[in-house]
C-alpha positions in Angstrom: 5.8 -15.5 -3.5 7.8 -18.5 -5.1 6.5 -17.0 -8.5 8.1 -13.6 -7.7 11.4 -15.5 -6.1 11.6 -17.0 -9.3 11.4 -14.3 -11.5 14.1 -12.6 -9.8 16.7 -15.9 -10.0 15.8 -15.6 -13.5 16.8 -11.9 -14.1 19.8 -12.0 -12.2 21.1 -15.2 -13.2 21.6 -14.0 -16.5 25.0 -13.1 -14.9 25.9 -16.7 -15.1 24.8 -17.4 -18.6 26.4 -18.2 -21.3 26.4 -14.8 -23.7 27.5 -14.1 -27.1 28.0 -10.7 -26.4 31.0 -10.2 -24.1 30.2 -8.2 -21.0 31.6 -4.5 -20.4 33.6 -3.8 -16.9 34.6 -0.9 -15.7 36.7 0.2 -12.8 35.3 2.4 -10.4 37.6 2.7 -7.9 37.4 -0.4 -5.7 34.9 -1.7 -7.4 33.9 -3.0 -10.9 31.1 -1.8 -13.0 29.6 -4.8 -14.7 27.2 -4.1 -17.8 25.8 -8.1 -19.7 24.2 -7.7 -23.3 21.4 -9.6 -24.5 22.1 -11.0 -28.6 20.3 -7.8 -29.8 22.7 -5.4 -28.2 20.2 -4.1 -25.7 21.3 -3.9 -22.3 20.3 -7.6 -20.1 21.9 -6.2 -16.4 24.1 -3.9 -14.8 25.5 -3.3 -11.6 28.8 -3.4 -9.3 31.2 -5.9 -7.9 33.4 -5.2 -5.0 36.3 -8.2 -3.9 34.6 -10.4 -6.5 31.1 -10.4 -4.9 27.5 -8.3 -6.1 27.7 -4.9 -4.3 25.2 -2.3 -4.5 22.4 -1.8 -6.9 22.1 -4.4 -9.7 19.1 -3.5 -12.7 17.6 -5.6 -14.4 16.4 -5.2 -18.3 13.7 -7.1 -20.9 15.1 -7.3 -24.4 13.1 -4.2 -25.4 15.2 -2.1 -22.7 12.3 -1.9 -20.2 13.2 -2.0 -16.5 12.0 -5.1 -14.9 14.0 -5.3 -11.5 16.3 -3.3 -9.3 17.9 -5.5 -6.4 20.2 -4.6 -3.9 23.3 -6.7 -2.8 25.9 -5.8 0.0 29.0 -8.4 0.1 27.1 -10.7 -1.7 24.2 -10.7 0.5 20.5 -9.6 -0.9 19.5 -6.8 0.8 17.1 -4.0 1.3 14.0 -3.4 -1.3 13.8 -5.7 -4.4 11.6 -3.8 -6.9 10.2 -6.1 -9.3 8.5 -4.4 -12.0 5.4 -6.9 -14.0 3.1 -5.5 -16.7 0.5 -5.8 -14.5 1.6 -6.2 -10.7 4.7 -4.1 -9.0 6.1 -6.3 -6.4 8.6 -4.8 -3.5 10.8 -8.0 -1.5 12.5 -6.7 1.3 15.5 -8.5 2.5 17.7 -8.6 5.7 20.6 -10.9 6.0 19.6 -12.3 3.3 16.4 -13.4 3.9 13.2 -12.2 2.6 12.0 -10.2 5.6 8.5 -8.3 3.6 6.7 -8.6 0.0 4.0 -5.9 -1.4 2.5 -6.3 -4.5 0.4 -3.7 -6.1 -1.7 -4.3 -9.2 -1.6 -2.2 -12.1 -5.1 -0.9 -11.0 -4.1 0.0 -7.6 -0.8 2.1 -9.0 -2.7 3.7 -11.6 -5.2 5.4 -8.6 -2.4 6.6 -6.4 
């Protein structure tokens, strides 16, 4: 489970990395589209902001433009189903208050029969 909580401090810290590419924001109302570039152009991340803090669905990219995690944030907080999405191994963290509350991980064997 560290392995997995890793992973996903990984993808989303990318929002605190240093970048060559200048991030794209965009105002949606109250809140603020936010859309971080890896060097090759491809899309690294993109999700919201609402008073400064992650609101709402955040996705996470590889350099080849493959999904690899969907989070969910409210004020800042994790929340609800973190999807993260391994060649071989789909892993689902819920949260509540911020606090990992479930994890299910499916192998690639397992998805392929359902």
């Amino acid at each position: 489970m560290k392995k997995f909580m890793f992973i996903g401090a990984m993808l989303i810290s990318g929002i605190i990395s240093a970048q060559n590419i200048q991030p794209k924001l965009e105002a949606y109302g109250t809140m603020v589209k936010a859309t971080y570039y890896y060097e090759n152009g491809q899309i690294q991340q993109d999700g919201y902001f609402k008073e400064g803090k992650l609101d709402g669905q955040w996705v996470s990219y590889d350099e080849k433009g493959n999904k690899k995690a969907i989070a969910e944030y409210s004020n800042g907080v994790k929340t609800g189903k973190w999807i993260f999405l391994g060649d071989k191994m789909l892993s689902e963290v819920n949260y509540e208050k911020g606090n990992i509350a479930d994890v299910k991980n499916w192998k690639q064997e397992a998805i392929a029969k359902n």
